[in-house]
N, C-alpha and C positions, 0 to 999 in steps of 0.2 A: 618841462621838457617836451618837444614837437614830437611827433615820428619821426623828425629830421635829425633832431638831436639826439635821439635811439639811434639812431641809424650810424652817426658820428660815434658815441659811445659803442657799439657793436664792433664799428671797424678795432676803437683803440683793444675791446676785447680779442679783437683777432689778431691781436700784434704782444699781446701778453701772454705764449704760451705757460708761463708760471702760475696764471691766476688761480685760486684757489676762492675767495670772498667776492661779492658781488654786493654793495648796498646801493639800492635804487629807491630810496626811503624820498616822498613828497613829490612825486614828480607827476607829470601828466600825458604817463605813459600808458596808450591806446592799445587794442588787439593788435595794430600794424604794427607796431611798434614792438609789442611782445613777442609776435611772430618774428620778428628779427633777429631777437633778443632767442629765443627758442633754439634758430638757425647756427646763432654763434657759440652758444655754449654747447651743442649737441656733441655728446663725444669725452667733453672736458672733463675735468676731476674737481667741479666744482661743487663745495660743502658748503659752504653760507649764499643764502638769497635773501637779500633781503627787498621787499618789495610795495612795504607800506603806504596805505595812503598814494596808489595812483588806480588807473580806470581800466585794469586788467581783468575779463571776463571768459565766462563760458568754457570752451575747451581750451582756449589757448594758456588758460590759468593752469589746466591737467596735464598741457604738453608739457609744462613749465615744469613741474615735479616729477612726469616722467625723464626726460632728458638730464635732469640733475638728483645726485643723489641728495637729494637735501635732508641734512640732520639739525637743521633749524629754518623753521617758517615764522616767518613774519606777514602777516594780513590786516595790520592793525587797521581801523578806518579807512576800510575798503567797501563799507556798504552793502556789504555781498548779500547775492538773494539768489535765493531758492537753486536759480539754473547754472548761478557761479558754485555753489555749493556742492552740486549731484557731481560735477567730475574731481573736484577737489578728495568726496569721501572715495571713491573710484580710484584716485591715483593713492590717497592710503591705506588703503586693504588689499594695492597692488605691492607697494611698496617695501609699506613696515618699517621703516628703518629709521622714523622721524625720533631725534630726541628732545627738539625743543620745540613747541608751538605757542606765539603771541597772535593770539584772533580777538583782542578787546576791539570795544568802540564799532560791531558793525550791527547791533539792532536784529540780530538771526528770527527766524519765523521759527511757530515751532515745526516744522517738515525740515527746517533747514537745522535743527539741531537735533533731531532723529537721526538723520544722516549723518553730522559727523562723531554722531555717538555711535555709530556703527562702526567709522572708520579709528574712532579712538580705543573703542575694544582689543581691536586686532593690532594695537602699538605696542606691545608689551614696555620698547626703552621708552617709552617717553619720560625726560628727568623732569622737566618743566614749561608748565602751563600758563600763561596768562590769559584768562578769560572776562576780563572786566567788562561792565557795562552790558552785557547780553543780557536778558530776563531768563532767570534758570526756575522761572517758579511755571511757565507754561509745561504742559503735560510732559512734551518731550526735554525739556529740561532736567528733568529726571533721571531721563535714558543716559544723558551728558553725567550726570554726578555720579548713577551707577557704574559705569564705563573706569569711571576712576580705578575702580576695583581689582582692574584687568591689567593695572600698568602699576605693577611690585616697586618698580625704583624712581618711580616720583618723588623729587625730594623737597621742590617749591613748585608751590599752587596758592593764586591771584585769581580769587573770585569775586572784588570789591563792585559794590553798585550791582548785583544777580537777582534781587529779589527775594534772597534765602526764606520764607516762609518755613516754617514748621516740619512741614513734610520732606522739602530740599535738606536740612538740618540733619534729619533724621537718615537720610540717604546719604548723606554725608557720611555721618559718623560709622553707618556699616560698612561704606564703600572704603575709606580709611582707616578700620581699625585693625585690619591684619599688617600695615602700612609702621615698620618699625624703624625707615629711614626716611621719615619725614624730617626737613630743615625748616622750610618757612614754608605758613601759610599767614594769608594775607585775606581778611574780611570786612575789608570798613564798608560803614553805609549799607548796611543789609537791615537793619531793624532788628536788628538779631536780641531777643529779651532775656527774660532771667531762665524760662523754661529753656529757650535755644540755648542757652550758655552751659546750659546744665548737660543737655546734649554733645557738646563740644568739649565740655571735661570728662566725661566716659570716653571721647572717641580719644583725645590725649594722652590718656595712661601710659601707654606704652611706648611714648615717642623721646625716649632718651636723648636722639639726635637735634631734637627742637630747638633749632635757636632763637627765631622770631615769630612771634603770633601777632598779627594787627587784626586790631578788633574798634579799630577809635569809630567813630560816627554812628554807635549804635543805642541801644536804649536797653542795655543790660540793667541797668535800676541798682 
Protein backbone atom coordinates (compact mmCIF):
# COMPACT_ATOMS: atom_id res chain seq x y z
CA UNK A 1 0.00 0.00 0.00
CA UNK A 2 1.46 3.73 -1.44
CA UNK A 3 0.75 6.73 0.90
CA UNK A 4 -1.95 7.11 -1.74
CA UNK A 5 -3.63 4.10 -0.75
CA UNK A 6 -3.39 5.30 3.11
CA UNK A 7 -4.70 8.05 2.22
CA UNK A 8 -7.70 6.26 0.12
CA UNK A 9 -8.15 3.83 3.31
CA UNK A 10 -8.03 7.09 5.78
CA UNK A 11 -10.80 8.64 3.73
CA UNK A 12 -13.08 5.13 3.82
CA UNK A 13 -11.91 5.54 7.82
CA UNK A 14 -13.72 8.74 7.90
CA UNK A 15 -16.78 7.56 6.44
CA UNK A 16 -17.17 4.55 9.15
CA UNK A 17 -18.06 6.32 12.20
CA UNK A 18 -18.78 2.76 13.79
CA UNK A 19 -15.28 1.55 13.34
CA UNK A 20 -14.00 0.07 16.19
CA UNK A 21 -10.80 -2.66 14.45
CA UNK A 22 -8.22 -1.50 12.33
CA UNK A 23 -5.86 -4.27 10.52
CA UNK A 24 -3.16 -2.96 8.34
CA UNK A 25 -1.14 -6.22 8.51
CA UNK A 26 1.69 -6.40 5.32
CA UNK A 27 1.48 -3.25 3.89
CA UNK A 28 3.99 -0.67 2.83
CA UNK A 29 2.66 1.87 4.98
CA UNK A 30 5.31 5.05 5.38
CA UNK A 31 5.46 7.93 8.25
CA UNK A 32 3.21 9.87 5.59
CA UNK A 33 1.02 7.61 5.45
CA UNK A 34 0.86 6.85 9.18
CA UNK A 35 0.46 10.44 9.91
CA UNK A 36 -2.61 10.16 7.94
CA UNK A 37 -3.56 7.26 9.50
CA UNK A 38 -2.78 9.28 13.13
CA UNK A 39 -5.20 12.20 11.73
CA UNK A 40 -8.09 9.93 11.06
CA UNK A 41 -8.38 8.02 13.99
CA UNK A 42 -7.58 10.86 16.49
CA UNK A 43 -10.73 11.02 18.57
CA UNK A 44 -12.26 7.57 17.57
CA UNK A 45 -13.06 4.63 20.02
CA UNK A 46 -10.75 2.64 18.32
CA UNK A 47 -9.46 -0.90 20.33
CA UNK A 48 -7.62 -3.08 17.79
CA UNK A 49 -4.61 -1.84 15.52
CA UNK A 50 -3.14 -3.91 13.86
CA UNK A 51 -0.15 -2.93 12.03
CA UNK A 52 2.36 -5.56 11.08
CA UNK A 53 4.94 -5.79 9.00
CA UNK A 54 4.80 -2.13 7.30
CA UNK A 55 7.61 0.69 7.49
CA UNK A 56 6.02 2.69 10.45
CA UNK A 57 8.77 4.70 12.54
CA UNK A 58 10.00 7.01 15.06
CA UNK A 59 7.22 9.23 16.59
CA UNK A 60 4.71 8.77 14.37
CA UNK A 61 4.61 4.88 15.67
CA UNK A 62 3.93 7.02 19.61
CA UNK A 63 1.34 9.24 18.06
CA UNK A 64 -0.23 6.01 16.96
CA UNK A 65 -0.78 4.52 20.55
CA UNK A 66 -1.30 7.90 21.94
CA UNK A 67 -4.42 8.66 19.72
CA UNK A 68 -5.68 5.15 20.08
CA UNK A 69 -6.47 3.27 23.08
CA UNK A 70 -4.97 0.35 22.00
CA UNK A 71 -5.62 -2.97 24.12
CA UNK A 72 -3.86 -5.13 21.40
CA UNK A 73 -0.48 -4.21 19.47
CA UNK A 74 0.78 -5.94 16.84
CA UNK A 75 4.60 -5.02 15.48
CA UNK A 76 5.27 -8.22 14.27
CA UNK A 77 8.31 -7.85 11.49
CA UNK A 78 8.74 -4.37 11.80
CA UNK A 79 12.45 -4.40 12.31
CA UNK A 80 12.22 -1.82 14.82
CA UNK A 81 15.40 -0.20 16.19
CA UNK A 82 16.51 1.53 18.93
CA UNK A 83 14.64 5.11 17.80
CA UNK A 84 11.36 3.15 16.87
CA UNK A 85 11.48 1.65 20.19
CA UNK A 86 12.23 4.80 22.74
CA UNK A 87 8.75 6.49 21.97
CA UNK A 88 6.82 3.19 21.69
CA UNK A 89 8.22 2.33 25.67
CA UNK A 90 7.13 6.29 26.21
CA UNK A 91 3.54 5.74 24.88
CA UNK A 92 3.43 2.56 27.46
CA UNK A 93 4.27 3.76 30.66
CA UNK A 94 1.95 6.82 29.37
CA UNK A 95 -0.71 4.50 28.72
CA UNK A 96 -0.90 1.20 30.70
CA UNK A 97 -3.77 0.02 29.42
CA UNK A 98 -2.17 -2.59 26.82
CA UNK A 99 -3.65 -6.16 27.06
CA UNK A 100 -2.12 -7.95 24.30
CA UNK A 101 1.38 -7.33 22.65
CA UNK A 102 2.73 -9.47 19.50
CA UNK A 103 6.58 -7.83 18.76
CA UNK A 104 8.04 -11.33 17.32
CA UNK A 105 10.28 -11.39 14.28
CA UNK A 106 12.14 -7.92 14.82
CA UNK A 107 15.86 -8.80 15.92
CA UNK A 108 15.61 -5.85 19.30
CA UNK A 109 19.11 -4.67 20.39
CA UNK A 110 19.76 -4.94 23.81
CA UNK A 111 19.03 -1.00 24.59
CA UNK A 112 16.01 -1.65 22.62
CA UNK A 113 14.86 -4.38 25.13
CA UNK A 114 15.83 -2.51 28.25
CA UNK A 115 13.32 -0.12 27.20
CA UNK A 116 10.48 -1.92 26.62
CA UNK A 117 11.12 -3.82 29.74
CA UNK A 118 10.51 -0.76 31.38
CA UNK A 119 7.56 -0.11 29.50
CA UNK A 120 6.16 -3.77 30.13
CA UNK A 121 6.66 -3.35 34.17
CA UNK A 122 4.22 -0.59 34.38
CA UNK A 123 1.33 -2.94 32.17
CA UNK A 124 0.08 -4.74 34.94
CA UNK A 125 -3.15 -6.10 32.26
CA UNK A 126 -1.09 -7.49 29.89
CA UNK A 127 -2.94 -11.04 29.17
CA UNK A 128 -0.79 -11.90 26.25
CA UNK A 129 2.65 -11.77 24.96
CA UNK A 130 4.26 -13.06 21.83
CA UNK A 131 7.80 -12.45 21.67
CA UNK A 132 9.40 -14.86 19.38
CA UNK A 133 12.53 -14.69 17.62
CA UNK A 134 14.09 -11.61 19.69
CA UNK A 135 17.39 -12.92 21.62
CA UNK A 136 16.41 -12.76 25.30
CA UNK A 137 19.78 -14.17 26.45
CA UNK A 138 21.51 -10.49 25.81
CA UNK A 139 22.05 -8.74 29.15
CA UNK A 140 18.76 -6.76 28.84
CA UNK A 141 16.79 -9.47 27.96
CA UNK A 142 16.60 -10.27 31.32
CA UNK A 143 15.05 -7.03 32.37
CA UNK A 144 12.20 -8.28 29.53
CA UNK A 145 11.64 -11.76 31.47
CA UNK A 146 11.90 -10.17 34.80
CA UNK A 147 9.28 -7.56 33.79
CA UNK A 148 7.03 -10.65 33.57
CA UNK A 149 6.63 -10.55 37.19
CA UNK A 150 4.82 -7.32 37.19
CA UNK A 151 1.94 -8.31 34.90
CA UNK A 152 -0.32 -10.90 37.51
CA UNK A 153 -2.72 -11.94 34.61
CA UNK A 154 -0.77 -13.01 31.97
CA UNK A 155 -2.16 -15.97 30.86
CA UNK A 156 -0.35 -16.95 27.31
CA UNK A 157 3.36 -16.17 26.81
CA UNK A 158 5.27 -17.18 23.26
CA UNK A 159 8.84 -17.03 23.66
CA UNK A 160 9.99 -19.69 20.84
CA UNK A 161 13.44 -19.06 19.02
CA UNK A 162 14.72 -16.30 22.48
CA UNK A 163 17.91 -17.90 23.18
CA UNK A 164 16.62 -19.19 26.77
CA UNK A 165 20.12 -19.86 28.20
CA UNK A 166 20.28 -21.00 31.67
CA UNK A 167 20.16 -17.80 33.48
CA UNK A 168 16.80 -16.51 31.06
CA UNK A 169 15.42 -20.00 32.51
CA UNK A 170 16.17 -19.22 35.74
CA UNK A 171 14.49 -15.75 35.49
CA UNK A 172 11.80 -17.18 34.19
CA UNK A 173 10.84 -19.35 36.55
CA UNK A 174 11.04 -16.49 39.57
CA UNK A 175 9.34 -14.08 37.20
CA UNK A 176 6.37 -16.84 36.95
CA UNK A 177 6.10 -18.51 39.88
CA UNK A 178 3.74 -16.28 41.85
CA UNK A 179 1.81 -16.42 38.22
CA UNK A 180 -1.37 -19.05 39.20
CA UNK A 181 -3.29 -18.22 35.92
CA UNK A 182 -1.04 -19.13 33.48
CA UNK A 183 -2.77 -21.07 30.22
CA UNK A 184 -0.24 -21.43 27.61
CA UNK A 185 3.16 -21.09 27.42
CA UNK A 186 5.00 -21.70 24.27
CA UNK A 187 9.07 -22.48 24.17
CA UNK A 188 10.18 -24.34 21.01
CA UNK A 189 13.65 -23.95 19.80
CA UNK A 190 15.34 -22.51 22.90
CA UNK A 191 18.01 -25.40 23.48
CA UNK A 192 16.25 -25.77 26.51
CA UNK A 193 18.16 -29.15 28.45
CA UNK A 194 17.45 -31.42 31.10
CA UNK A 195 18.97 -28.85 33.76
CA UNK A 196 16.39 -25.97 31.99
CA UNK A 197 13.51 -28.42 32.10
CA UNK A 198 14.17 -28.99 35.55
CA UNK A 199 13.77 -25.29 36.14
CA UNK A 200 10.57 -25.07 34.31
CA UNK A 201 9.06 -27.99 36.44
CA UNK A 202 9.47 -25.90 39.77
CA UNK A 203 8.37 -22.81 38.00
CA UNK A 204 4.86 -25.08 36.96
CA UNK A 205 3.77 -26.33 40.23
CA UNK A 206 1.38 -24.25 40.79
CA UNK A 207 -0.31 -23.62 37.32
CA UNK A 208 -3.66 -25.56 37.70
CA UNK A 209 -4.89 -23.36 34.81
CA UNK A 210 -2.15 -24.86 32.35
CA UNK A 211 -3.40 -26.00 29.31
CA UNK A 212 -0.63 -26.04 26.79
CA UNK A 213 3.10 -26.13 27.32
CA UNK A 214 5.23 -26.33 23.89
CA UNK A 215 8.56 -27.24 24.47
CA UNK A 216 9.25 -29.43 20.82
CA UNK A 217 12.58 -28.25 19.14
CA UNK A 218 14.55 -28.58 22.22
CA UNK A 219 17.33 -31.06 23.55
CA UNK A 220 15.61 -31.96 26.87
CA UNK A 221 17.51 -35.61 26.54
Amino acid sequence: MTSQGCLMVCDLINRCPTLQEIQLQNNLIDNHGAQTLVESIAGRNITKLDVDNNKISGRVLSELLVVVPVRKLNLVRNKLSDAQVEPLKQSLVAKRDLKVLHMSHNNLSDRSLGMLAEGLAVNAGIEEIQFTHNDLSLPQGLAVISALEHIPNLTKLSLNSCSLITPCLEALKRALMQNEGLQEISLYSNEIDAEGAQLLAQMLVNKAKLRTLGLSNNIIG
